[in-house]
N, C-alpha and C positions, 0 to 999 in steps of 0.2 A: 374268119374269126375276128371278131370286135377290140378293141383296146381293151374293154371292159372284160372280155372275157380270158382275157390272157392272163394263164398262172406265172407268177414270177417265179424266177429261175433259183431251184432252192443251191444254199451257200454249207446246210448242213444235212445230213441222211434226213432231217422231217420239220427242217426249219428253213424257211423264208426272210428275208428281209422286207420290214414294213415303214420301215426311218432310219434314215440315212445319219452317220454319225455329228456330232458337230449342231446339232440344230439348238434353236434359242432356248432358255427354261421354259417358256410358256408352252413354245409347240411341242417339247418333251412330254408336259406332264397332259398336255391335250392327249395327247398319243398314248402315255399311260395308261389314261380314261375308256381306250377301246377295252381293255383285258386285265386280266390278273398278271401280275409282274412275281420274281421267286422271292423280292422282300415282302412281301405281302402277302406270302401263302403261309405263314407261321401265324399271322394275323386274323386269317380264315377259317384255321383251323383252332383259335383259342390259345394259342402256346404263345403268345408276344407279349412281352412286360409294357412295353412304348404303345404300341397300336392296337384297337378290337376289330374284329371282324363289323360290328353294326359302324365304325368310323370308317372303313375300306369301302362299305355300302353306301353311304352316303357321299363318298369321293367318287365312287363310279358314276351314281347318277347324277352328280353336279352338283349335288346339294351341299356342298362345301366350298371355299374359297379353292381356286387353283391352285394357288402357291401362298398357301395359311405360314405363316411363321412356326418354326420347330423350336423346342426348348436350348436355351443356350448351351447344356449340357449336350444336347444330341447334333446342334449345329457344331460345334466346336471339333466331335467327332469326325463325323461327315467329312468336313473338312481337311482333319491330320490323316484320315484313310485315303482320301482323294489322294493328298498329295505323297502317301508313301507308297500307294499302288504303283508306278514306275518301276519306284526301288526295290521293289518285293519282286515284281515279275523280272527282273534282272537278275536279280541274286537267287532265284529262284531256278531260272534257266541253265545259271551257270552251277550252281549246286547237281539239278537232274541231267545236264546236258543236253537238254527239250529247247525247240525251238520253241518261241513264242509273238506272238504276234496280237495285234488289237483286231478287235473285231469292224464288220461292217454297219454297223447301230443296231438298230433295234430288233429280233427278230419272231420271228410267230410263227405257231405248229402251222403245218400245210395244209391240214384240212382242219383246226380248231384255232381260227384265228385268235381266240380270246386268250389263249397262251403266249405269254408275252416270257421276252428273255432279254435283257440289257447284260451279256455278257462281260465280265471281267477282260480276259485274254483266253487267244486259243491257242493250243499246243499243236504243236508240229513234230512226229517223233521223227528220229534221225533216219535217214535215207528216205523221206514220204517230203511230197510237195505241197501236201496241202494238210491242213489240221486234221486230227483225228480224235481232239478230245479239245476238252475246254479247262480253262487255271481260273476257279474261284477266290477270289485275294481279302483278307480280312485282318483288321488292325485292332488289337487289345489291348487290356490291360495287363499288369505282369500275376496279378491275384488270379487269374482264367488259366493260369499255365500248367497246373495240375487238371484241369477239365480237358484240355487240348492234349495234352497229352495220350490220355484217353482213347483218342480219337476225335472226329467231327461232332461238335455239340449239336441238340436237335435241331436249334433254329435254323447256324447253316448247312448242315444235312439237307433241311427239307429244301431248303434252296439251291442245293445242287441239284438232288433229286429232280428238282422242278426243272432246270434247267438240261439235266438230262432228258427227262421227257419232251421240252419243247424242241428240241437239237435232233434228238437221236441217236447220240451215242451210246457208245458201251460203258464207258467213265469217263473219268473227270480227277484233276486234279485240286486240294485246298490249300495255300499257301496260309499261315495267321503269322505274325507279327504282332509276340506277345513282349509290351513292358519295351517296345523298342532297341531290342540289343537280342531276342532270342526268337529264330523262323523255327516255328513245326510245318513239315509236311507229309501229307494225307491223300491217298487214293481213295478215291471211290470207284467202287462197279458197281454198276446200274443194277439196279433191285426193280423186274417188270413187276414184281405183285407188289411194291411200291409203290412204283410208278403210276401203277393200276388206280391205287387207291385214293393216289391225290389230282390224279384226273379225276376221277369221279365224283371225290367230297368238292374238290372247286368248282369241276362244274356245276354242282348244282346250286353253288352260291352264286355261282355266273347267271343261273336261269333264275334265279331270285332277283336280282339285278335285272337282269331285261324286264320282266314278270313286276319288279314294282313289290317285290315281297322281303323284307328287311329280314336276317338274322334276329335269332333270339337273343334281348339284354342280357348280360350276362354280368359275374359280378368283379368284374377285371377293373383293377385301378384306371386303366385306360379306357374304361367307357364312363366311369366315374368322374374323372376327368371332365372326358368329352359334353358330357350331361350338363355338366356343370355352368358350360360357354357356350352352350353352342346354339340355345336361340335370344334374341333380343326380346326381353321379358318386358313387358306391360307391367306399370306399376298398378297393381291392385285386380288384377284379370282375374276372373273366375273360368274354371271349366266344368261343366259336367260332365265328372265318372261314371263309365257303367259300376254301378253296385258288384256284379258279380266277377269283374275283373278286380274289382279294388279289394272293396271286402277279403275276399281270403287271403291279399297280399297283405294287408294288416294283420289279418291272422299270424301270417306266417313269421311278421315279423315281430307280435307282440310275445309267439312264444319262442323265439331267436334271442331277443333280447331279456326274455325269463333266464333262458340258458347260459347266456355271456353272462348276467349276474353273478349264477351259482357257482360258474366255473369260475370268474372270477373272486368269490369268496373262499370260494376250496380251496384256490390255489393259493391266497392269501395266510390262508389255516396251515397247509404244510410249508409254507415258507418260514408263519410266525415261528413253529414246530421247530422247526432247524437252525432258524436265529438264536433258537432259548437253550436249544441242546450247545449249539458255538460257544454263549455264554460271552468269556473275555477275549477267547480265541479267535485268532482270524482264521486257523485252518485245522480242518475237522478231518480225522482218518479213520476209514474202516479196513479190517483185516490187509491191515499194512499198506495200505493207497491210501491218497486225497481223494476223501467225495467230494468235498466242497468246498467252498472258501468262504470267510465273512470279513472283508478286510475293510479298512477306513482310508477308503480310496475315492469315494465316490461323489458328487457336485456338494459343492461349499454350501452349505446353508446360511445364505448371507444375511438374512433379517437377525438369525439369531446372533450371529457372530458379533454385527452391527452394535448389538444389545449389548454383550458382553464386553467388546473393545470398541467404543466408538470413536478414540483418534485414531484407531488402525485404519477405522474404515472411513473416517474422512481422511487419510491420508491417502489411501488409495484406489477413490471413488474419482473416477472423471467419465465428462459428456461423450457420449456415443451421438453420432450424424444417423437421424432417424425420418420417416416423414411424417410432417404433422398433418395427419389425416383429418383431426376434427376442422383445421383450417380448411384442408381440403375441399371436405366437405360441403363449409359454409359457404365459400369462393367458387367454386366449382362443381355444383352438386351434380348434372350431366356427367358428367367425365368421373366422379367420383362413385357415381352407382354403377357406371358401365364397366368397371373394372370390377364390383365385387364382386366376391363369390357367389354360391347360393344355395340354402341349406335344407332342409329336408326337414319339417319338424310333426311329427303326428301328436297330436292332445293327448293330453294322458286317457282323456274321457273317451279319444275314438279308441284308447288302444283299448280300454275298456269294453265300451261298444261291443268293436270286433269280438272279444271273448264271450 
């Protein structure tokens, strides 16, 4: 038997080791690049605020930077989870009386390499030598503390799941560290018509991936996003649409935005409806309860106020540190377009057209 054909020795009932712990960020996320990982099966599956499944597709097949920069919001995170993960599987341990232990890096199903699992820690029950389950560890905020509660919210459900399936175990345990001062902890048992299901719907995004065949856009702030950066736009390029792809997408959208119209008109009409019924009142009761409230609470209107008091308001008017973009612009016009956004605008004549 060849080097080549030798199966590595598995560390879990249906998991392998594929990368070794400790390696550099690049050859991490090179690594990542083989398979789907369990933070990115909520993103496959359409359920991720942060990530879309067509931005996972194009990370697989290289057609993104390797280590693209993350919002300072979600780096910031990353980082306070990194470092409180210690603390969690510690106080964790000693709370369940579970042994715990770090894993061996990276690992992948035995015979579906593309299952990838970067495990938290694995448990160890008492009187057993070797793990028998896995500790998924997660850092929150203290407003999630009623959700967790609950139970395991979907995102990381699916990613224990996922990481049940690539392992093979029977459960798993969820550590969160919610607001910093309060652990919920969480069993999981392995759900196989679960398990079933998110093998299946990944893989087929997996074979999409090899196959060269992208997910369907969808309309996730985070493909919105993505859309928005993510080619180096020619100024003044043209393409030709097929008609019959385009066309009814105008359609679709010129009687989408007939609708946000009306609805936003109606809903304007019952709001006016109930401002007029409020009257002088800030709060309004039906059969003994508050429906509603109309209080004078709400942002200054500072042109008028201005009008009305204007040494109020040069007394209390000072410079804010802003950047002057028109300079920008003139100084810098490269570097000033490469940073804009970019907007989406259909004529009013094609929304016409289309009709």
């Amino acid at each position: 038997m060849t080097a080549e054909t030798v199966r590595p020795a598995s560390v879990t009932p249906t998991g392998v080791v594929v990368a070794p712990p400790g390696l550099e960020r690049e050859q991490w996320l090179t690594v990542r690049r083989t398979g789907v990982g369990g933070s990115e099966v909520a993103a496959v599956l359409g359920m991720s605020r942060y990530t879309s499944a067509y931005e996972v597709y194009l990370d697989k097949r290289g057609e993104l930077p390797l280590d693209r920069p993350q919002s300072p919001e979600l780096a910031e995170a990353a980082f306070w989870g990194l470092a409180h993960e210690p603390t969690i599987a510690s106080v964790f341990a000693d709370h369940t009386g579970l042994g715990v232990v770090e894993g061996p890096g990276t690992v992948a199903h035995v015979e579906r390499r593309w299952m990838l699992a970067n495990v938290d820690r694995y448990v160890i029950e008492a009187g057993e030598a070797a793990p028998s389950s896995l500790l998924e560890i997660k850092t929150r905020s203290a407003f999630q503390l009623d959700e967790w509660l609950g139970g395991v919210p979907d995102g990381p459900a699916l990613q224990t799941h996922w990481y049940l399936a690539v392992t093979g175990y029977t459960h798993a345990h969820v550590a969160a560290l919610l607001g910093g001062n309060r652990l919920v902890v969480h069993r999981v048992e392995r759900d196989e018509q679960l398990a079933g299901h998110l093998v299946a719907l990944v893989g087929e995004f997996w074979q999409g991936v090899l196959d060269g065949t992208p997910p369907p856009i969808d309309g996730s702030p985070a493909t919105e996003e993505l859309l928005g950066h993510l080619y180096d736009v020619q100024a003044g390029a043209e393409t030709v649409a097929d008609p019959a792809e385009v066309l009814p997408l105008l359609e679709r959208r010129r009687e989408l935005k007939a609708r946000e119209q009306r609805t936003a008109d109606e809903l304007r009409e019952v709001d006016n409806q109930l401002k007029a019924t409020a009257g002088e009142a800030e709060v309004v009761k039906a059969q003994g309860q508050v429906a509603y409230t109309y209080r004078q609470n709400g942002p200054l209107a500072a042109k008028r106020f201005a009008a009305a008091h204007p040494d109020l308001a040069a007394a209390y008017t000072h410079r804010v540190d802003a950047l002057d973009t028109k300079r920008l612009a003139a100084e810098h016009p490269a570097e000033f377009r490469a940073h804009r956004a970019r907007r989406l605008v259909v004529p009013a004549s094609k929304e016409n057209a289309a009709a």
